[in-house]
N, C-alpha and C positions, 0 to 999 in steps of 0.2 A: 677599706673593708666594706664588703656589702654587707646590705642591711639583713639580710637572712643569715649572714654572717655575725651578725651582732646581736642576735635573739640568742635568747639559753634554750636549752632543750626543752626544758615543760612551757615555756611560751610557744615555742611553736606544739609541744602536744597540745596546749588547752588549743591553740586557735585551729591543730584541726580538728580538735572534738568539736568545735562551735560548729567547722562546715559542717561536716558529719552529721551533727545535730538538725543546723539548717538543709540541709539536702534532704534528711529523714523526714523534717516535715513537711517538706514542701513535697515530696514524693505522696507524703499519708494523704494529703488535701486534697491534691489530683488523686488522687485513686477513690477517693471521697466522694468528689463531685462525677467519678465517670461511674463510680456504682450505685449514685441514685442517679444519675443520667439514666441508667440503662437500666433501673427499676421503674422508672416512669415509663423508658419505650414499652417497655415488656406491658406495663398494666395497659396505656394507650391502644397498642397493637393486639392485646387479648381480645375485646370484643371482634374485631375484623377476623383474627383466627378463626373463634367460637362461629362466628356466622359461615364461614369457609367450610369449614369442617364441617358443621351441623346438615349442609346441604348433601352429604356424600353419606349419611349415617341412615340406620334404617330406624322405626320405630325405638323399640326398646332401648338401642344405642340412647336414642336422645332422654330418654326418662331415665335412665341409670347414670348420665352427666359423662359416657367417656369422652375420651377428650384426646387421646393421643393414635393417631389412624395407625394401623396394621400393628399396634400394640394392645391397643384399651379395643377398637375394632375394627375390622373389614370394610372398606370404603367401597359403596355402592351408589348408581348413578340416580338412584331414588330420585333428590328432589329435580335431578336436572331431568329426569324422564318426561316427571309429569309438565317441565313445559317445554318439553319436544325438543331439547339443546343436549340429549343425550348421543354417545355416537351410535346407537344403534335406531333414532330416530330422528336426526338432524338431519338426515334423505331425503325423509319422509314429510306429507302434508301432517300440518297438524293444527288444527284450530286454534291452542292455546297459545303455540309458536307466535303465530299470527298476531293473537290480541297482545302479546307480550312485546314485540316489534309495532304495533301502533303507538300500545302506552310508551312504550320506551322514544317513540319520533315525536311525542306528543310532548314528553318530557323535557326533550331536549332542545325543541323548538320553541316554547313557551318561556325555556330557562332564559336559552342564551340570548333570544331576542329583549324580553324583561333586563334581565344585567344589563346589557349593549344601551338600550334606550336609558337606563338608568346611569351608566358609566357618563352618557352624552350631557345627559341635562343635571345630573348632580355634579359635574363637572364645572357646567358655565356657570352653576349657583355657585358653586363655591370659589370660583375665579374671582366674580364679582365683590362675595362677602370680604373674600382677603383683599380686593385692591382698593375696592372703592367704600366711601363711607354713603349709609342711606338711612332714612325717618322714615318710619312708618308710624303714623300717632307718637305713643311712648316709647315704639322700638326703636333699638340702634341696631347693629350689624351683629355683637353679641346676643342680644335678643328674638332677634330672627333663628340665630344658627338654632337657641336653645328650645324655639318654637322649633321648627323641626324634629327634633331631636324627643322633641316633650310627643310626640305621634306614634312613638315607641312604646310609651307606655299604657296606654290603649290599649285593652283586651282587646281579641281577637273577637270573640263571643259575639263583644256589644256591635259591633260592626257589621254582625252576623243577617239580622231582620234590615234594616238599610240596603244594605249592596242586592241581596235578596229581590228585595223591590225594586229597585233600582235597575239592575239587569234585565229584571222581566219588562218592565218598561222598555228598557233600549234593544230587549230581543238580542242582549248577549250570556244567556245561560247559557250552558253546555258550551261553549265556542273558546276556542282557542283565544284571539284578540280579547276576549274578557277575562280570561286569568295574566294573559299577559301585560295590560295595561293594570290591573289592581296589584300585581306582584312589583311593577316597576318604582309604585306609589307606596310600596311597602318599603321596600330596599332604599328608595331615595335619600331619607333621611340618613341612614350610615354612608351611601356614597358623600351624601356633603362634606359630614365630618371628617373622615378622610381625606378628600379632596381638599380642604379647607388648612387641613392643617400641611398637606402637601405644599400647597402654593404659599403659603406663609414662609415655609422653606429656603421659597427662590429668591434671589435681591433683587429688589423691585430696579436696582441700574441697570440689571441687562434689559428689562422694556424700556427703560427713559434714552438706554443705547441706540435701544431699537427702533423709538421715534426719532431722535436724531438722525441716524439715519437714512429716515425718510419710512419708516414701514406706518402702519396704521395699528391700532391695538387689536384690531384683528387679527393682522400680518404678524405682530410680536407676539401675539397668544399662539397661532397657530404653527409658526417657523422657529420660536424663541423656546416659548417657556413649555409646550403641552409633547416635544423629547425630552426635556429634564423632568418633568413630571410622569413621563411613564409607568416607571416601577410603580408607583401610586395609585394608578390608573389601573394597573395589571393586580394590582394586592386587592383595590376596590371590587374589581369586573367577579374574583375569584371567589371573593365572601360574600357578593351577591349572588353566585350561581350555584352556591352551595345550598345558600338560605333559599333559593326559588326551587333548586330541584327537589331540594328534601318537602316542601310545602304539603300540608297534607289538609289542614279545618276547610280554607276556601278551596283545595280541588275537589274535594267530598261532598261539600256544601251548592256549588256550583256549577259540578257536570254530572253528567249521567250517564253517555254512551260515548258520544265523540271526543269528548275530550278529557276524559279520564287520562292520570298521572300515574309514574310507576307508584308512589308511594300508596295511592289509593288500592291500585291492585295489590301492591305490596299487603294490605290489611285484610282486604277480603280473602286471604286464604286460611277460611275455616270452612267446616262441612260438620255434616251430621254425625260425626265421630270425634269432632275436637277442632284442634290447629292442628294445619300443614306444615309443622318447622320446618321438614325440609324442603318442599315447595316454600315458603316462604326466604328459608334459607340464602336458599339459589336467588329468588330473585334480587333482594337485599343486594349480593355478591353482584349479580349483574348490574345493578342500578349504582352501586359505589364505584364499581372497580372504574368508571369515566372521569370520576372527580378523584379518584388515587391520581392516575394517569396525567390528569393537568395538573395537579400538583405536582407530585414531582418534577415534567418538564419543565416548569414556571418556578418553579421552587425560588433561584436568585431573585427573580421580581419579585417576588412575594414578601422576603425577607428585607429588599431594599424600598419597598413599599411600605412595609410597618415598620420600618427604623424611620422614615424620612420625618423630617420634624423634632426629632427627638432632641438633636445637637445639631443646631444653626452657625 
């Protein structure tokens, strides 16, 4: 006789009310977690709307808060007119075009080169703090990481009267190479930790392999361990390009004509009638939608980049 055979009727009813039961919750929990999943996208992705949308609205649209186009109201190229990225002026010369194409090259040359040198040198710092052990005075290798680290906390402000002087001495105000070497020095301290905890990651036997046989710890950092350590690298480059493009106290602080940032233009759109939401609008949209764009393609790196470390 099978054993389904040898149950009584309300035994197998109660056992399938149990699935029933369990199925029912295990359905409620998922359902749980994907509608505050999808209450957080929605709150996350509302400011990106809001700024989207706000660039396409006219005046009064923006003080009365609509919010839903060709519903709440009429989408107009307002704020993209005024900087000449409308289709009826994208033809045409236009001056604002112009400065909005420098700030935006000035942006993103400043950024990417910042991250890049940053990616490079807080890289070999943190190769080193993971492999090797070193004294500096009282410090150990935990204590340097935490010096580093400790440069975060450091208003921006106090910093402010120093670099100030500083630059004008070495004749790098306004210049491109002066925000990008002071943003590099900004960001370095998070590439380490990062980096730090990436390489802690890898088992120090595929280098001891790799001198075996026969590479150099150069040859095993650069052939061995810094492909396994990619994603890391790509997670670091991303959160420092984020934090250098948004940059706003030292690009305001420190240029004036040449090398002004979007975020700085981004601010100066007020006039004798107020703020330009939607000139401001537009620009915002154009100055994000570059770091939407590598997020998403980079997205996997990203994700295997802030897991690495977690579980060795």
């Amino acid at each position: 006789m099978t054993e389904a055979a040898r149950l009584s009727p309300d035994q197998i009813f109660r056992d399938g009310g149990a699935d029933l039961a369990h199925r029912a919750k295990w359905w409620t929990g998922r359902f749980a977690i994907y509608a505050v999943l999808l209450l957080w996208t929605l709150i996350a992705l509302f400011p990106i709307y809001w700024t989207l949308t706000t660039s396409f609205k006219m005046a009064p649209n923006v003080m009365k808060g609509d919010l839903i186009p060709w519903v709440d109201f009429q989408p107009k190229w307002l704020g993209w007119k005024s900087l000449g990225l409308s289709p009826d002026t994208i033809g045409s010369e236009s001056t604002v075009r112009e400065q909005f194409l420098r700030r935006f090259a000035n942006s993103a040359i400043i950024a990417l080169s910042s991250s890049t040198l940053a990616v490079i040198l807080g890289s070999l710092a943190a190769y080193g703090l993971s492999r090797f052990s070193y004294r500096f005075a009282w410090m150990k290798n935990d204590d340097i990481s935490f010096f580093f680290l400790s440069q975060l906390i450091l208003p921006p402000v106090v910093l402010a009267l120093p670099f100030l002087v500083l630059y004008k001495e070495l004749a790098l105000l306004d210049s491109r190479i002066g925000l990008i070497l002071l943003y590099t020095l900004t960001v370095l301290p998070i590439v380490i930790w990062i980096m730090r905890d990436q390489f802690a990651s890898i088992p120090t036997e595929l280098e001891e392999a790799a001198l075996v046989d026969g590479l150099s710890i150069w040859g095993a950092f650069l052939t061995i361990i810094l492909p396994i350590a990619l994603p890391g690298m790509v997670a670091a480059f991303i959160l420092s390009l984020v934090l250098t493009w948004n940059e706003y106290f030292f690009a305001a602080l420190l240029t004036s004509t040449h090398a002004n940032t979007l975020p700085v233009m981004v601010a100066s759109q007020t006039g004798s009638q107020g703020i330009s939401w939607w000139s401001m609008a537009a620009l915002s949209t154009a100055a994000i939608m570059p770091l939407i764009l590598i997020g998403i393609l980079l997205e996997k790196y990203i994700i295997k980049g802030m897991a690495a470390g977690a579980v060795k």
